[in-house]
ROPA-903518 format. One record per residue: residue number from 0; residue in three letters; x, y, z of N, C-alpha, C in turn. Coordinates in steps of 0.02 Angstrom, whole numbers, plus 50000, padded with zeros to 5 digits. Each point is the difference from the previous one (the first is absolute). Layout:
! ROPA-903518
<resi: NUM | resn: Ala | nu: X | nv: Y | nw: Z | cau: X | cav: Y | caw: Z | cu: X | cv: Y | cw: Z> .
...
! end
This chain:
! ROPA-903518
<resi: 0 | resn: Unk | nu: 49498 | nv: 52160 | nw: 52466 | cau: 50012 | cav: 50070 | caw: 50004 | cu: 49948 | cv: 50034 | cw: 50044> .
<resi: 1 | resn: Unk | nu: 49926 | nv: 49986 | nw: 50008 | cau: 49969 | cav: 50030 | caw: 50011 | cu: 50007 | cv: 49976 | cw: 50075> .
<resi: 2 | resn: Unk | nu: 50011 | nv: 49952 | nw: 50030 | cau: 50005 | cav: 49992 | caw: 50058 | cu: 50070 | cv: 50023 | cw: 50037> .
<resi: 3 | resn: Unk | nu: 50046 | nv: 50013 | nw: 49948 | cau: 50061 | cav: 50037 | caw: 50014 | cu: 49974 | cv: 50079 | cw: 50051> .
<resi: 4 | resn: Unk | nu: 49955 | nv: 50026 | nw: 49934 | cau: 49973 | cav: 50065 | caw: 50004 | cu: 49978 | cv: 49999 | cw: 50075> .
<resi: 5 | resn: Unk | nu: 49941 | nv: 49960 | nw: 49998 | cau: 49967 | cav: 50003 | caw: 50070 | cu: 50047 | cv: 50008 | cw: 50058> .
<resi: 6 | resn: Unk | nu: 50040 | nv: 49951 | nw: 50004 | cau: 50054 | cav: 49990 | caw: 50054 | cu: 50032 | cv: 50084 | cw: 50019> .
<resi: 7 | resn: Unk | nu: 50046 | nv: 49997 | nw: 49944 | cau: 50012 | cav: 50071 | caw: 50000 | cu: 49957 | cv: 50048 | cw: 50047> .
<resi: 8 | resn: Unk | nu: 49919 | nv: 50032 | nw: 49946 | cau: 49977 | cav: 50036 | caw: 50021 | cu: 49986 | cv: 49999 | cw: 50080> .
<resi: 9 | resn: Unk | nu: 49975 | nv: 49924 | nw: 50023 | cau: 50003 | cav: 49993 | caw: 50096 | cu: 50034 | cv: 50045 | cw: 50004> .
<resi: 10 | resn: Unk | nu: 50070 | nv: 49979 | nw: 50006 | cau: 50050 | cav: 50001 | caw: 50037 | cu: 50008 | cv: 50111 | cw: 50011> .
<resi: 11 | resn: Unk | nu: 49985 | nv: 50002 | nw: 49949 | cau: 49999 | cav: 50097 | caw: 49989 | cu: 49942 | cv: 50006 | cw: 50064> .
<resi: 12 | resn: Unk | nu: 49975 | nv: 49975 | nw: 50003 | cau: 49938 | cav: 50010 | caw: 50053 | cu: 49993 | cv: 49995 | cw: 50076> .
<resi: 13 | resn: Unk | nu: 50080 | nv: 49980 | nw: 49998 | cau: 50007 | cav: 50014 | caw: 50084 | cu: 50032 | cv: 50068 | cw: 50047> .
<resi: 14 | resn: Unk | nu: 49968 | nv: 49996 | nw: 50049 | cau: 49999 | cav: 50065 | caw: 50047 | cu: 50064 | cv: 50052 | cw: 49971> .
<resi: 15 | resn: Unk | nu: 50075 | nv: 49963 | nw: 49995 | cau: 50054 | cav: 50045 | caw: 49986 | cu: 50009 | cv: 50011 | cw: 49947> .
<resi: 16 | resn: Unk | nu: 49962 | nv: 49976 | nw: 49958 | cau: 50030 | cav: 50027 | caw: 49912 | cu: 49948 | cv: 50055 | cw: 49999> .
<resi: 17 | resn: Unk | nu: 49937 | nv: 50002 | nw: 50016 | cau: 49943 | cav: 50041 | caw: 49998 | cu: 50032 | cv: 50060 | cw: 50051> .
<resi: 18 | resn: Unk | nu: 50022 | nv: 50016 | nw: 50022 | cau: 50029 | cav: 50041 | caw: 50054 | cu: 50065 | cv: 50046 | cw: 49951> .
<resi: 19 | resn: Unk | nu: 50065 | nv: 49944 | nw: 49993 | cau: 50040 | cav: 50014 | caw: 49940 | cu: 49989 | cv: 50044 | cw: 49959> .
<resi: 20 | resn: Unk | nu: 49947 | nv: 50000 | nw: 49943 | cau: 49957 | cav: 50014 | caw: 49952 | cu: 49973 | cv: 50062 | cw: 50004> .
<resi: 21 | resn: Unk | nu: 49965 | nv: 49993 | nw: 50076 | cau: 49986 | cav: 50088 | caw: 50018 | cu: 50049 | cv: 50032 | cw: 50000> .
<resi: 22 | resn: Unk | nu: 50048 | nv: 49982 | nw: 50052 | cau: 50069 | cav: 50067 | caw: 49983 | cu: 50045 | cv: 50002 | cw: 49946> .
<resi: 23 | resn: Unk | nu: 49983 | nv: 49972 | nw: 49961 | cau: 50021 | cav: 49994 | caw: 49941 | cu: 49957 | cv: 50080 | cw: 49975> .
<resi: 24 | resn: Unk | nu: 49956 | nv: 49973 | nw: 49993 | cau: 49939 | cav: 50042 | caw: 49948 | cu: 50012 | cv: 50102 | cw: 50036> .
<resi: 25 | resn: Unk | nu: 50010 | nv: 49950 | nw: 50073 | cau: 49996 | cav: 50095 | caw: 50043 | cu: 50077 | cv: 50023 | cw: 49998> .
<resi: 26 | resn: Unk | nu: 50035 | nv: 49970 | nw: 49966 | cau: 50091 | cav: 50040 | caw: 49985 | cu: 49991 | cv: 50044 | cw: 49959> .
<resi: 27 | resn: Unk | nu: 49942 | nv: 50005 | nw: 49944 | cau: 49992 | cav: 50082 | caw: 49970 | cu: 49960 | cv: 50056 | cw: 50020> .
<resi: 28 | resn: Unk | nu: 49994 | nv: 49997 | nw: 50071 | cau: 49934 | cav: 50028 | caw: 50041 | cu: 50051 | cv: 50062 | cw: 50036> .
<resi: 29 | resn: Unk | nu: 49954 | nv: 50047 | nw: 50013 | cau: 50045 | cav: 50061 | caw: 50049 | cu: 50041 | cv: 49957 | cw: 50056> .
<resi: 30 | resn: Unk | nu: 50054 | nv: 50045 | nw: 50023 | cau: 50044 | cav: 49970 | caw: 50056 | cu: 49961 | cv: 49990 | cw: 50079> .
<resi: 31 | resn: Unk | nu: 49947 | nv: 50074 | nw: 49977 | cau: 49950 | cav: 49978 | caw: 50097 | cu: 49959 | cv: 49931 | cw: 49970> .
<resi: 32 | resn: Unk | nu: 49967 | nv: 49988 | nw: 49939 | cau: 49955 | cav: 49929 | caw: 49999 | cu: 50057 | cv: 49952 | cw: 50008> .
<resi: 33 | resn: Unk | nu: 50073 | nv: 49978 | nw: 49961 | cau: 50016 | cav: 49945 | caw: 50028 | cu: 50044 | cv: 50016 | cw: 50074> .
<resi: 34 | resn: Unk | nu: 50016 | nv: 50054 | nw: 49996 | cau: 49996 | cav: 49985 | caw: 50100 | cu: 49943 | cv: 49990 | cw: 50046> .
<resi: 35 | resn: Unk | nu: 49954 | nv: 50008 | nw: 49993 | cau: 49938 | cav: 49947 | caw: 50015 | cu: 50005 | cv: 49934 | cw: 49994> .
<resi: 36 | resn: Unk | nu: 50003 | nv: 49992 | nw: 49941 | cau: 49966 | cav: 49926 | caw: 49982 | cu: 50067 | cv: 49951 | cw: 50024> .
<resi: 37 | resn: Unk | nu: 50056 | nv: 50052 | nw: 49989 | cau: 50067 | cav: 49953 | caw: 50057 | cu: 49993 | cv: 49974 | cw: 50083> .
<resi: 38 | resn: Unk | nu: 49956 | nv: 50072 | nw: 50007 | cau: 50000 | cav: 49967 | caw: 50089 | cu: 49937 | cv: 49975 | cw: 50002> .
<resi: 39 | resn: Unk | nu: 49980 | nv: 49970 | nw: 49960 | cau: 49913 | cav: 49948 | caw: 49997 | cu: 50046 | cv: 49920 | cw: 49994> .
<resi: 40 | resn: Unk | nu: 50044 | nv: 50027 | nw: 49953 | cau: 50002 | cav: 49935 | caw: 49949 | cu: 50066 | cv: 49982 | cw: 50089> .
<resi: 41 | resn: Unk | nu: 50037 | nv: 50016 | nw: 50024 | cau: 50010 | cav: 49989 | caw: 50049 | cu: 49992 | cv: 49952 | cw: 50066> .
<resi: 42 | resn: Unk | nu: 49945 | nv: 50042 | nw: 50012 | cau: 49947 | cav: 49971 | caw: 50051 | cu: 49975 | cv: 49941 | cw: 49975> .
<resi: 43 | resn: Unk | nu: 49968 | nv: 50006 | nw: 49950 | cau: 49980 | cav: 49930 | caw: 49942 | cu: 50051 | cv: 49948 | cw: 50027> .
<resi: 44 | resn: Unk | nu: 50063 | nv: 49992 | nw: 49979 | cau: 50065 | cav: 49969 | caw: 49982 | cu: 50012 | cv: 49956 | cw: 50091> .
<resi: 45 | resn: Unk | nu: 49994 | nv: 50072 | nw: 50033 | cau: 50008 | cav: 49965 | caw: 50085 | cu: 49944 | cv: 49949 | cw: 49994> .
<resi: 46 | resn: Unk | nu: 49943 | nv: 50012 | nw: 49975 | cau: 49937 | cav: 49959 | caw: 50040 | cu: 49999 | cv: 49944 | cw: 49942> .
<resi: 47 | resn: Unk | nu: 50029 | nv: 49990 | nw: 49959 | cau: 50020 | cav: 49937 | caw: 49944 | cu: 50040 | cv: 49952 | cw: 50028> .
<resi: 48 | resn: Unk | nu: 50045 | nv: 50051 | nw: 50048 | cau: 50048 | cav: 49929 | caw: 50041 | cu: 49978 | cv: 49955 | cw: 50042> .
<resi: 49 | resn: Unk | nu: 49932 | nv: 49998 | nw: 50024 | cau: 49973 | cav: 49972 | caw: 50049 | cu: 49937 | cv: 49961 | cw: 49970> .
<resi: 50 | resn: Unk | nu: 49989 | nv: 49993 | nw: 49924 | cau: 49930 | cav: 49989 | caw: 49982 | cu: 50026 | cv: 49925 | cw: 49969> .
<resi: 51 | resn: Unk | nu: 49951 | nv: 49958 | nw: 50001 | cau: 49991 | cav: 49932 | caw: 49987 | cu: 50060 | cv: 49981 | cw: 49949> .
<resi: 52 | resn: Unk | nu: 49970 | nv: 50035 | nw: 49956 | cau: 50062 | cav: 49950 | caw: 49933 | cu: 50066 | cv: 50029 | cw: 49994> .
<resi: 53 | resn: Unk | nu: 50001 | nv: 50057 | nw: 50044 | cau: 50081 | cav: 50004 | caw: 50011 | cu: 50026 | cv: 49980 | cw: 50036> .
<resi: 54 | resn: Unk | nu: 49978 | nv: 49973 | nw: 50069 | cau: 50014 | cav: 49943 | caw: 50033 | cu: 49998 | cv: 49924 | cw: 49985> .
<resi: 55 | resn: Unk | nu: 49951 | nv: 49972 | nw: 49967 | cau: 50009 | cav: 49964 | caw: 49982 | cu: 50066 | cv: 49971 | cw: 49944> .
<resi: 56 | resn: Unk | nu: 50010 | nv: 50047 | nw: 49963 | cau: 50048 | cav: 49992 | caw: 49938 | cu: 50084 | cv: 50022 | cw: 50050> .
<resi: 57 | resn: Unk | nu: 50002 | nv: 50041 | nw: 50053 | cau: 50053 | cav: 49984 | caw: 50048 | cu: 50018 | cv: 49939 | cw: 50025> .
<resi: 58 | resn: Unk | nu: 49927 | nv: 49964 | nw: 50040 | cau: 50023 | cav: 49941 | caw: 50026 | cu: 49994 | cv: 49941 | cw: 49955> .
<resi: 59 | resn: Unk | nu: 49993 | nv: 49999 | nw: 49927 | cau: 50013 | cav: 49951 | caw: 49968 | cu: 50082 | cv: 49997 | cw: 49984> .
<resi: 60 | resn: Unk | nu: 50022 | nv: 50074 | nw: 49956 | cau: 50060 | cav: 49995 | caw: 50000 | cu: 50036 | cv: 49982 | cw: 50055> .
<resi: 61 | resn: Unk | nu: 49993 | nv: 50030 | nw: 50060 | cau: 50039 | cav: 49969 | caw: 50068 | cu: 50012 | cv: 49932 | cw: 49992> .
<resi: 62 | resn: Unk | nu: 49946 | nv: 49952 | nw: 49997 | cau: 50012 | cav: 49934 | caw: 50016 | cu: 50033 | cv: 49960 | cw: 49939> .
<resi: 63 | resn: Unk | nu: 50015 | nv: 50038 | nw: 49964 | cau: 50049 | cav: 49972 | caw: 49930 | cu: 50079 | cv: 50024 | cw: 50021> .
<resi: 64 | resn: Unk | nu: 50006 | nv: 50026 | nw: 50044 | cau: 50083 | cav: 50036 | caw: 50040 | cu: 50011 | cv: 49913 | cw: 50028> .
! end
C-alpha cells in the first residue's frame, strides 16, 4: 500500500497536473484574475509542446504506430 501511495503521489507531481490544479483552484477567482491566469496558463501550454518529456512521450508513442 504504501508504495502504492508513493507511486501515486509522483505521478501528481508532474508539470501538467500541477498546472491543472492551479486552474482548478483559480475557477472561483474574479473573471479579470482567471482571464489572466488563462492567457499565462496559455503561453505555458504553447511552451510545454516543445519541452523534453512531451516530446519524448510523443516519440515513444510514435514508434509503437
Amino acid at each position: 500500500m504504501d508504495q502504492a501511495v508513493a507511486m501515486a503521489a509522483e505521478r501528481l507531481d508532474s508539470a501538467a497536473v500541477v498546472t491543472n490544479r492551479r486552474m482548478l483552484r483559480l475557477s472561483e477567482e474574479p473573471l479579470d484574475a482567471f482571464r489572466a491566469y488563462m492567457a499565462q496558463f496559455a503561453v505555458q501550454q504553447a511552451l510545454r509542446l516543445y519541452s523534453e518529456d512531451v516530446i519524448g512521450k510523443v516519440t515513444r508513442f510514435s514508434r509503437r504506430l
